[in-house]
C-alpha positions in Angstrom: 0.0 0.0 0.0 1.4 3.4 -1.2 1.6 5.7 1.9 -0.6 8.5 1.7 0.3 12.3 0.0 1.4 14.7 3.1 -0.9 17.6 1.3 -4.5 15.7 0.1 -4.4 12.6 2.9 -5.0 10.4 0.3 -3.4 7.4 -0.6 -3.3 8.7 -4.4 0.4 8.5 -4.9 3.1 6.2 -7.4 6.2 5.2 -6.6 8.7 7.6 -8.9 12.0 5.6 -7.9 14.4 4.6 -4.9 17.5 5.9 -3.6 20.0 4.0 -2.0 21.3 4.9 1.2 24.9 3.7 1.5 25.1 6.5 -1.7 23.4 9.4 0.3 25.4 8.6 3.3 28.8 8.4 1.9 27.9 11.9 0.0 27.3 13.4 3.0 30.3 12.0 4.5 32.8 13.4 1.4 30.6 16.9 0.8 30.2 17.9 4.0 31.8 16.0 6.6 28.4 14.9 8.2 27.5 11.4 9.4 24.2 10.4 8.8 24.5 7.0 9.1 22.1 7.0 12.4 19.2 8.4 10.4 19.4 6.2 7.7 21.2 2.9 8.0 18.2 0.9 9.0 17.5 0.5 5.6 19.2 0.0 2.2 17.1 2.9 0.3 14.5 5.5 0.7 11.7 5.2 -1.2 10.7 9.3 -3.5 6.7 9.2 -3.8 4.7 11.5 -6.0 1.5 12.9 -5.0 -0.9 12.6 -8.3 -3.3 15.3 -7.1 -0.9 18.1 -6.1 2.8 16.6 -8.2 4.3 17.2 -4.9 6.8 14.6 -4.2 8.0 13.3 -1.1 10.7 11.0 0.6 9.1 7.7 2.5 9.3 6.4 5.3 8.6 9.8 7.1 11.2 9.4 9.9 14.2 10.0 7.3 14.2 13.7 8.1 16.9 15.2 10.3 17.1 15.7 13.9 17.8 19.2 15.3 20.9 18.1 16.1 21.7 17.6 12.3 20.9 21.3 11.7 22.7 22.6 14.3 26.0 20.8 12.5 24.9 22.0 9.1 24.4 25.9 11.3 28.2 25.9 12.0 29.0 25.5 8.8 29.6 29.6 7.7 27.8 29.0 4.0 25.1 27.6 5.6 22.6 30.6 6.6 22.9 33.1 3.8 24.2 36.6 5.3 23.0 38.4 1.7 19.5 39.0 0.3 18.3 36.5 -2.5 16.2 36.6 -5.3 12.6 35.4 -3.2 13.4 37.8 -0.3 13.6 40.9 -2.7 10.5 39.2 -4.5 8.8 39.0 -0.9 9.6 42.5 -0.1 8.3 44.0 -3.6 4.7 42.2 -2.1 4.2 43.4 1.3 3.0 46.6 2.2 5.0 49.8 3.9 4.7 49.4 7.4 3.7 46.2 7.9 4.1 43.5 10.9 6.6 40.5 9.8 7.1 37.3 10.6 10.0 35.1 8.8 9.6 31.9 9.6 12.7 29.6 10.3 15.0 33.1 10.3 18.0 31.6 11.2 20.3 34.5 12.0 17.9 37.4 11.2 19.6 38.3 7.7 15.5 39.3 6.0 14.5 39.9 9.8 17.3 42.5 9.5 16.4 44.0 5.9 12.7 44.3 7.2 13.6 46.0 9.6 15.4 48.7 7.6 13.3 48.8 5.3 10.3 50.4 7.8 8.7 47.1 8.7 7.9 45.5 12.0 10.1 42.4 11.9 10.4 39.5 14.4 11.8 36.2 13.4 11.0 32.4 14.6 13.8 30.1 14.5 13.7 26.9 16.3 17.4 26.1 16.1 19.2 28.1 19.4 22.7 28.8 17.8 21.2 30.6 15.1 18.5 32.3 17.4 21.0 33.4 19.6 23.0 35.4 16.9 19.8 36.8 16.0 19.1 38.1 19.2 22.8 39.3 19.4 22.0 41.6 16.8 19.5 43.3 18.3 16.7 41.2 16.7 13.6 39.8 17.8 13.7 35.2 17.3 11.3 33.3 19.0 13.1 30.4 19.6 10.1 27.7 19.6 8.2 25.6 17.5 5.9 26.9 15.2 2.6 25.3 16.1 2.8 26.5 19.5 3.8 29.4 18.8 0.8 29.9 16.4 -1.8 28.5 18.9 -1.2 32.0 20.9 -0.5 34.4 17.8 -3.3 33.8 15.5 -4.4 36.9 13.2 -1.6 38.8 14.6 0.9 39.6 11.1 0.5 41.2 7.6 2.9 39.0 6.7 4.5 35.7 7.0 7.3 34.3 5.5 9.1 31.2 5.2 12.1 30.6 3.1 13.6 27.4 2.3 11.7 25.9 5.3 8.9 23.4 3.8 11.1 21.2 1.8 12.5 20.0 5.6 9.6 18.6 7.3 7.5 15.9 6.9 3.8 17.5 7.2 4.5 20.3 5.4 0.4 20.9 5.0 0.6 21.0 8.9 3.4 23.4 8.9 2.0 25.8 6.6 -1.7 25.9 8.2 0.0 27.1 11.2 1.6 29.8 9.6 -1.2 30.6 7.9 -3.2 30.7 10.6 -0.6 33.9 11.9 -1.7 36.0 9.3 -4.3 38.7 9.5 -7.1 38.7 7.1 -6.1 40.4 4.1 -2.8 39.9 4.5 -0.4 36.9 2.9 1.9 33.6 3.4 4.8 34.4 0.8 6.7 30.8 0.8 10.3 30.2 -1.0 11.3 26.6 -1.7 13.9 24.8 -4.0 12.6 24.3 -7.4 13.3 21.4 -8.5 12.2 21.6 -11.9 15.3 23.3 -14.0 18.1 21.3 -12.5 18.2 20.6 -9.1 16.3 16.7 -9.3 16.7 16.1 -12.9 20.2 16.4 -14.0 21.6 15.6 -10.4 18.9 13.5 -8.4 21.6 12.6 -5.8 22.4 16.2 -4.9 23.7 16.2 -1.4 21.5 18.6 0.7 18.7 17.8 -1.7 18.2 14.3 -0.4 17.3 12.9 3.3 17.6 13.5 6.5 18.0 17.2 4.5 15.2 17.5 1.7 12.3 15.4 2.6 10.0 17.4 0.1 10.8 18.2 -3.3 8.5 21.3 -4.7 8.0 22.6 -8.3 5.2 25.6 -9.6 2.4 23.5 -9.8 2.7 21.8 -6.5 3.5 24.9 -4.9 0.1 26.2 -6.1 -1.9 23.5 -5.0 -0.6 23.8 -1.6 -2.4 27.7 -1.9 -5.3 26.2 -2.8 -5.6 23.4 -0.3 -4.8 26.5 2.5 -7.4 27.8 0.9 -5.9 31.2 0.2 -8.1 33.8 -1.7 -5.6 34.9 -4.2 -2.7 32.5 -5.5 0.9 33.8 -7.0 3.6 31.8 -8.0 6.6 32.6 -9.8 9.9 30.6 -10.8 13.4 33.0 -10.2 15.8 33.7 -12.8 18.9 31.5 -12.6 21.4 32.9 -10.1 23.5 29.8 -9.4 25.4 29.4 -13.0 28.5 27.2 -11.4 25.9 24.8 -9.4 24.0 24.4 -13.1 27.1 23.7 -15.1 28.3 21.3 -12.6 25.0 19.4 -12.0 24.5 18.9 -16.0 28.4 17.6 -16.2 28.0 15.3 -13.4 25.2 13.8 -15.4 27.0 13.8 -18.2 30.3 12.5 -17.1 29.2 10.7 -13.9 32.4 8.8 -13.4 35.5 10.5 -15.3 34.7 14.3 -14.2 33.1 13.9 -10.9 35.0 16.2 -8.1 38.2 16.7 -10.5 40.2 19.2 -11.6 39.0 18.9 -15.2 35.5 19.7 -14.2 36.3 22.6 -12.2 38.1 24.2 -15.3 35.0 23.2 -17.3 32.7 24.6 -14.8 33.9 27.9 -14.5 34.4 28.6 -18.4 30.9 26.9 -19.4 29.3 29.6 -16.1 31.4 32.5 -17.3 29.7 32.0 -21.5 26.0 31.7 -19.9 26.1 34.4 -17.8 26.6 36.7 -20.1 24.8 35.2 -22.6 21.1 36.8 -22.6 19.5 33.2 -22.3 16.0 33.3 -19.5 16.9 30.0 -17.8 14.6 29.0 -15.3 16.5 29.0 -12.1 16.8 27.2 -8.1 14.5 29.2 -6.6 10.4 29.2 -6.5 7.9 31.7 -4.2 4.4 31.7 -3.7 2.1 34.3 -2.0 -1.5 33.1 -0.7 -3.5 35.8 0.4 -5.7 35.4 3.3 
């Protein structure tokens, strides 16, 4: 029996393929340094499931997503929490109105918080993990350090806004998760949510991309499922849009890897290639759909 889609509850879902786990550990191991061996070594693969109602697709079993130990590794490392704007917070920013109260969920250390703030809104952040909470609050910001649901159950109605960027693709329930944010914001006012897009690149040229695969990724979004997740919130207005391509050294690399699976992979010959293939598309004119995907829901 096919286990049931984390955004309809139904057991409408196929099978798209398995991954095997000594692979994902051993990347982890060589990319990053990280063991995950005690998340997934009870098994010999993990199981990638596609919701046919909503295209949403989702690692099984459920318990393959990390600990908040795991993050806390990942939060030391200094690339990990992005300390400049990206394209979906300028996006996010464009949308929401002078003056009004913020909430980024999972804010890690305050960078949008930060930018909210000077740009004349009310900003406070939410961010379970307590290293990254901490420097928040070292800057002078305001991080809740709690869970999300309960701190939802005593803040309902209370923001214009509420944000969450690159937070859904890590947890399990993500229908859960965004209900409870969405249950934050006033009437009138909007959920802007920024996943991975893993339409262009990210899954289909390089399905074993590290941080894209368990106990990391448990979710993997694209347009349409992001939309259906508006509609299931049941959000009065619905706006999703796919970001230019930022990343043009992740996008060679992914497409050479693919290519050249064994003879390129990590050498010196495909860093050379990398760099000169970036360097020609990025100043080439070429609209190529990039990593990054955002979706407003008004309330």
């Amino acid at each position: 029996m096919n286990p049931k889609s984390p955004l309809t509850g139904t057991g409408n879902t196929t099978l798209v393929e398995r991954f095997d786990v000594a692979t994902i550990i051993e990347n982890y191991k060589c990319e990053l340094g990280l063991d995950v061996t005690a998340v997934l070594s009870s098994r010999e693969s993990v199981a990638l499931y596609r919701c046919n109602e909503t295209g949403y697709r989702f690692f099984h079993p459920f318990d393959v997503a990390g600990a908040p130990q795991f993050y806390e590794s990942l939060a030391q490392r200094q690339d990990y929490y992005p300390s400049h704007l990206k394209w979906e917070n300028s996006w996010a920013l464009s949308r929401m109105k002078p003056g009004s109260s913020v909430l980024d969920v999972g804010s890690g250390a305050g960078a949008f918080v930060e930018r909210c703030a000077a740009s004349g809104f009310l900003a406070e952040g939410l961010e379970p993990g307590r290293a990254a909470s901490e420097a928040a609050r070292r800057r002078g910001l305001t991080s809740h350090e709690t869970d999300l649901r309960a701190f939802a159950r005593t803040h309902e109605a209370k923001f214009d806004a509420v944000t969450m960027f690159q937070v859904l693709e890590h947890v399990c329930d993500p229908l859960a998760f965004a209900e409870a944010a969405f249950s934050t914001v006033k009437p009138g006012g909007g959920l802007i949510v920024g996943v991975p897009n893993n339409n262009p690149y990210l899954y289909r040229v390089d399905r074993y991309h590290t941080l894209n695969t368990p106990p990391h990724h448990v979710g993997l979004w694209d347009a349409p499922s992001l939309s259906a997740l508006g509609r299931i919130l049941g959000s009065q207005s619905v706006e999703v849009e796919v970001g230019p391509l930022e990343e043009f050294n992740d996008y060679v690399n992914a497409h050479l890897r693919a290519l050249f699976p064994n003879s390129l992979h990590r050498g010196r010959l495909m860093a050379i290639m990398t760099r000169q293939l970036a360097r020609v598309l990025r100043r080439s004119r070429l609209r190529i759909p990039g990593r990054w995907l955002v979706g407003r829901f008004l309330k």
